[in-house]
N, C-alpha and C positions, 0 to 999 in steps of 0.2 A: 644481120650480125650472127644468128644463133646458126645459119646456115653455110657463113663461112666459116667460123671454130667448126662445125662438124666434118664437112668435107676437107678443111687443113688438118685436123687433125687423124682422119681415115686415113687420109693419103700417106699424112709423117710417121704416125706410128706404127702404122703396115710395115713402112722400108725399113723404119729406124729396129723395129723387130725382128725383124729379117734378117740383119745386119747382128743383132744383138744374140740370135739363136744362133746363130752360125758359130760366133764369138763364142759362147757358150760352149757351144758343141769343142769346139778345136781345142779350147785352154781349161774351162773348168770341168767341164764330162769325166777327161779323166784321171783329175782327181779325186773326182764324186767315186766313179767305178771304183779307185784304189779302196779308197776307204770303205767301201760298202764289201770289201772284202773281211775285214777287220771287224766289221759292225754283225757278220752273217756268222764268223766263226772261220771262216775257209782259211785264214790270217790268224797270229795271232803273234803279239808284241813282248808284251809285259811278262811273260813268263820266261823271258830270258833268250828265247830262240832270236835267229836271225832270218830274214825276209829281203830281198832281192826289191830295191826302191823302186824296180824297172820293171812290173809281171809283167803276164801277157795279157792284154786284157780287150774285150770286145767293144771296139771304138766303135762298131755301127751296128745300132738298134734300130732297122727302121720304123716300127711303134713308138719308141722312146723316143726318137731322133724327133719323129712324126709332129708326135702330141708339145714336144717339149717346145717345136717351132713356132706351134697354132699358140699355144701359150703365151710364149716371146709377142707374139704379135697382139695378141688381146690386152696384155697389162703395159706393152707400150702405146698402143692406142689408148689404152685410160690415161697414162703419164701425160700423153700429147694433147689430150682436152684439156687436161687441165694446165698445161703449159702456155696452150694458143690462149685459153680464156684469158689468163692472167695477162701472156701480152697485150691482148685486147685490152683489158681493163687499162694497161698502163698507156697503148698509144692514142686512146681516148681523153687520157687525163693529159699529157702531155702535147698531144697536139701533134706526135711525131711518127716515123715509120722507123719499126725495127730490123735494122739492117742485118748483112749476113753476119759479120763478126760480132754486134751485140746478141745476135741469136748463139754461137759459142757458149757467151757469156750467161745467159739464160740456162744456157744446159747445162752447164757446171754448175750452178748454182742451185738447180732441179737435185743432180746428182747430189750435192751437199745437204739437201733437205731429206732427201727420200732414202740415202744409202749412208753417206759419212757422218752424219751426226748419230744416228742410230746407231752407229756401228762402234764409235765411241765409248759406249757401255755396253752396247747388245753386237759383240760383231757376227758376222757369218762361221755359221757351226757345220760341224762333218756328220753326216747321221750316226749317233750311238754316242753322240757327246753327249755329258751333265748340262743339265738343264732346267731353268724354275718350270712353273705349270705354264701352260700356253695361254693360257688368257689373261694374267697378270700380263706376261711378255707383249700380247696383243696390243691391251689397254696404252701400256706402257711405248710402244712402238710409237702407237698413232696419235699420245700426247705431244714425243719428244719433236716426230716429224709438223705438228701444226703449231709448237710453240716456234721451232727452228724456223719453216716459211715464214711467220710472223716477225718474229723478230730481224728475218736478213730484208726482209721487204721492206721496215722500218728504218733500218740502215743505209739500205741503196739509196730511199728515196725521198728521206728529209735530211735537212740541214742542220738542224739543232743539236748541239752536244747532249743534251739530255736524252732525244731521243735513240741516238747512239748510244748511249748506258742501257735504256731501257730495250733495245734488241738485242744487246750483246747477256743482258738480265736473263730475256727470252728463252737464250740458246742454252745458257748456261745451264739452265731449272732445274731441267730435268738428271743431267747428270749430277746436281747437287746431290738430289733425293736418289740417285743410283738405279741400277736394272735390276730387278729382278734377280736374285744368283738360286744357284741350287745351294741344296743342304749340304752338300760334298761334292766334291770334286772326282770326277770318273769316266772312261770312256774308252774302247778297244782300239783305236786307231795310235799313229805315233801320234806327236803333238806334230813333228815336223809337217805329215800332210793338213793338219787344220789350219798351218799356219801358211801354208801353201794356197790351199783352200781361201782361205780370206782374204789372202790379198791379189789373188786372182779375180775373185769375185768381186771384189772390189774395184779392181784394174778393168774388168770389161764393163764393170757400171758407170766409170767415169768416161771410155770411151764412148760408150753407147748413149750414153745422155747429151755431150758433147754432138754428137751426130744428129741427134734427135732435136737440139736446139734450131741447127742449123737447118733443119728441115722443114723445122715450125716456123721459122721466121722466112722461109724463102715462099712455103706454100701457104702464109698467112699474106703475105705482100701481094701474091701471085693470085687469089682470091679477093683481093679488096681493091687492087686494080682493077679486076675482070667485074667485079659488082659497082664501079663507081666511073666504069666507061661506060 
């Protein structure tokens, strides 16, 4: 078992990062580059001048391009262990094989734990944006994402109306008790590109997780086949 999650998940999270740095690279890079104009001073907003939504700006780093792929491919190979495991655990209890389109459904639901719920109070920021201290935001990250897994796992996969309150409790929690905020409000960029910025970021994390489900459920079958012939 522990050797098909490894090699399903090398394999998904390799492509589905691959996939996801590219994505990256084409839609969010550059709005990262805008604003890291804004953040350095070369820009500047608020004092009243006006700026050209369109610079010119250098679409290809290949260092940046480089590291930012090998990246992409390391933390979706973490995403996709822990994706495979969890299918694993459920077609053990269940008895069943998860097909191509519940694997979608996986991924979406991956992407809701690890990117939309968090983002709900802590969304995706532009560098030079207001911001609490980093390790409140950490803590606070890695709460909201393991209460959120918990409680939609509870959801999906009992019957009980109670237990259904108590996932939707789960998810709730942590936005009850709120992110983190800074002490004021501040940051050189417009808002226009942060908001740019986050739902972009956003938009390729739902695709990319999506991708990534389907990968995990095709080269989890494709593994457990090939270990049970």
């Amino acid at each position: 078992m522990f050797s098909r999650i490894m090699v399903s998940g090398l394999f998904a999270g390799a492509i589905a990062g691959i996939i996801a740095g590219f994505l990256q690279w084409y839609f969010v890079q550059p709005v990262l580059l805008h604003s890291e104009l804004y953040e350095t001073g070369i820009l500047t907003h608020f004092d009243g001048s006006s700026n050209s939504a369109h610079p010119d700006l250098e679409y290809i780093q290949p260092m940046r391009d480089g590291l930012s792929l090998i990246f992409s491919m390391l933390i979706y190979t973490g995403y996709a262990l822990i994706l495979i495991a969890a299918m694993t655990l459920r077609q053990q209890k269940s008895e069943t094989t998860i097909t191509f389109h519940q694997g979608i459904i996986w991924g979406v639901s991956g992407f809701f734990v690890m990117h939309l719920a968090p983002a709900i109070s802590l969304p995706p920021e532009v560098p030079g944006a207001a911001a609490a201290e980093l390790q409140p935001r950490q803590i606070w990250w890695f709460a909201t994402t393991l209460l959120t897994a918990g409680g939609l796992w509870i959801i999906a996969f009992t019957e009980k109306v109670s237990s259904f309150i108590i996932g939707a409790a789960l998810i709730l929690v942590p936005h009850i008790f709120g992110a983190p905020e800074p002490d004021i409000f501040t940051g050189p960029a417009p808002t226009e590109i942060g908001a740019l910025f986050a739902s972009r970021a956003l938009g390729v994390g739902l695709i990319s997780w999506a991708i990534l489900g389907v990968l995990s459920a095709f080269f989890l079958q494709k593994e457990t086949l090939r270990a049970t012939s």
